[in-house]
C-alpha positions as CSV (number, residue, x, y, z in Angstrom):
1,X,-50.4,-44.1,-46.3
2,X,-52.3,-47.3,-45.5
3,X,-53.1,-47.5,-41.9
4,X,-51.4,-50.4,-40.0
5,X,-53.1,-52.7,-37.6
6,X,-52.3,-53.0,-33.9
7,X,-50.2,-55.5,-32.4
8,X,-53.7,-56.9,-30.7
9,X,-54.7,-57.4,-34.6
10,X,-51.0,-59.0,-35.4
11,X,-51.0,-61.4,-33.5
12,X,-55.1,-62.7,-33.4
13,X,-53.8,-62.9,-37.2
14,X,-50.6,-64.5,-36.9
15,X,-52.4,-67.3,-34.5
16,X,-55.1,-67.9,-37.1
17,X,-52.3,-68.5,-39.8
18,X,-50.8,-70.7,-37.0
19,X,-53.8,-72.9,-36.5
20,X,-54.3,-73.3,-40.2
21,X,-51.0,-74.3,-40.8
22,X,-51.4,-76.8,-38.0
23,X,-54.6,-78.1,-40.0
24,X,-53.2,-78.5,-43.1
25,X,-50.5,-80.0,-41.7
26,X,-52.4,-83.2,-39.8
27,X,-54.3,-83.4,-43.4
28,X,-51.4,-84.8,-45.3
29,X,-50.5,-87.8,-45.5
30,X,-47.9,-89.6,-48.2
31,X,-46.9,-92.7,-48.6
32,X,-43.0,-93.4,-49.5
33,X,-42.0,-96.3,-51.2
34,X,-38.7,-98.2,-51.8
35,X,-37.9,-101.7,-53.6
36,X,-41.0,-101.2,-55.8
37,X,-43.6,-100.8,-52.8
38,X,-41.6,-103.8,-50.9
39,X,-41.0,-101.1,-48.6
40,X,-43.7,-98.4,-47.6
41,X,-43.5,-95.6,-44.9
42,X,-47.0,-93.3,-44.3
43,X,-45.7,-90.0,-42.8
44,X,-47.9,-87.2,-41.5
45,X,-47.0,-83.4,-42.8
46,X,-45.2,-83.1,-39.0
47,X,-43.2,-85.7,-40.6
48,X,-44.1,-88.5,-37.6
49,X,-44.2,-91.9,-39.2
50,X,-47.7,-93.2,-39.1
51,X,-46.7,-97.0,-40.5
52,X,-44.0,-99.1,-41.7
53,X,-44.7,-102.2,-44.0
54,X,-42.3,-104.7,-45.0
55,X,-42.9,-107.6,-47.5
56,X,-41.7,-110.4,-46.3
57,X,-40.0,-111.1,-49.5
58,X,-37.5,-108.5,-48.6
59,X,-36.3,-109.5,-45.3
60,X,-33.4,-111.8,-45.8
61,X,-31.1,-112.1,-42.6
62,X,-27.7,-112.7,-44.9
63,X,-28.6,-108.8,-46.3
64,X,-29.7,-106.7,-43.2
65,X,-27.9,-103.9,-45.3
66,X,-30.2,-104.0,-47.7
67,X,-33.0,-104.1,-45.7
68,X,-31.9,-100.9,-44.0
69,X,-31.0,-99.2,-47.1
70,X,-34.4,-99.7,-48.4
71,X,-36.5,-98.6,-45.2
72,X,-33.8,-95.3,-45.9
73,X,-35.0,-94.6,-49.3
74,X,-38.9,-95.3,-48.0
75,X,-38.5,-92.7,-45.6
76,X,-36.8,-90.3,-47.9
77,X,-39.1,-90.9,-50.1
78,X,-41.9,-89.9,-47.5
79,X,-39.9,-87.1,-46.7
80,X,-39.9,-85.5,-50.1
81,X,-43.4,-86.0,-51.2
82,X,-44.5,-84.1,-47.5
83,X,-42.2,-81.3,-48.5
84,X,-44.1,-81.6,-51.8
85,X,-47.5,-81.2,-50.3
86,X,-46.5,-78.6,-47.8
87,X,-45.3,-76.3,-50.4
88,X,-48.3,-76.9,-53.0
89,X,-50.1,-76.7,-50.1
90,X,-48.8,-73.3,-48.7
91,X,-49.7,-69.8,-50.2
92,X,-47.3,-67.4,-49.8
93,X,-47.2,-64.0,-47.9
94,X,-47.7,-61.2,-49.9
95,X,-44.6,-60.1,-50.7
96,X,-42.3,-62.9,-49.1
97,X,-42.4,-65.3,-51.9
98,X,-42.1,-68.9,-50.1
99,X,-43.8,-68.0,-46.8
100,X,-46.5,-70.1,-45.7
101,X,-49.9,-68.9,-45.0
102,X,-51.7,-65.5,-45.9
103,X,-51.3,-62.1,-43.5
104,X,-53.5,-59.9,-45.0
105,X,-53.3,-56.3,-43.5
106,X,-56.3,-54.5,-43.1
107,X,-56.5,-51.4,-45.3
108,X,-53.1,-52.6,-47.3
């Protein structure tokens, strides 16, 4: 029987994977688009929007609807390619298939 490590050992590991995770997170960075790049949204893997550009082309004050519907689908957009990136990103834990992160046991 494998010998399992203390809690001490646990949790110096878990913050490691913590701190990673953290790193990789601030790494990414997507941009989302909308209106064929008349819209852009940069978004961080924390999923905090970094910048927002408009073209100017876009913005037409008898439409405000569609103006809002495409800064929606910039975002979502943005949204989906972090997910993207955080799951390519991401290696599972052994044994818990979509996990982020490693947490290898010593002697396992």
């Amino acid at each position: 029987m494998p010998k399992m490590p203390n809690m001490n050992q646990v949790l110096k590991m878990a913050q490691e994977m913590s701190s990673q995770m953290e790193e990789q997170m601030d790494a990414i960075e997507v941009e989302g688009n909308a209106g064929g790049g008349m819209v852009k949204i940069v978004m961080n893997g924390h999923k905090n929007i970094l910048s927002l550009t408009i073209s100017p082309d876009v913005v037409d004050p008898e439409d405000i609807e569609m103006l809002q519907d495409l800064v929606i689908a910039a975002a979502n957009d943005a949204l989906t390619k972090v997910d993207e990136q955080v799951k390519e990103n991401s290696p599972a834990m052994p044994g818990m298939p979509g996990m982020p992160g490693g947490f290898p046991f010593p002697g396992m």
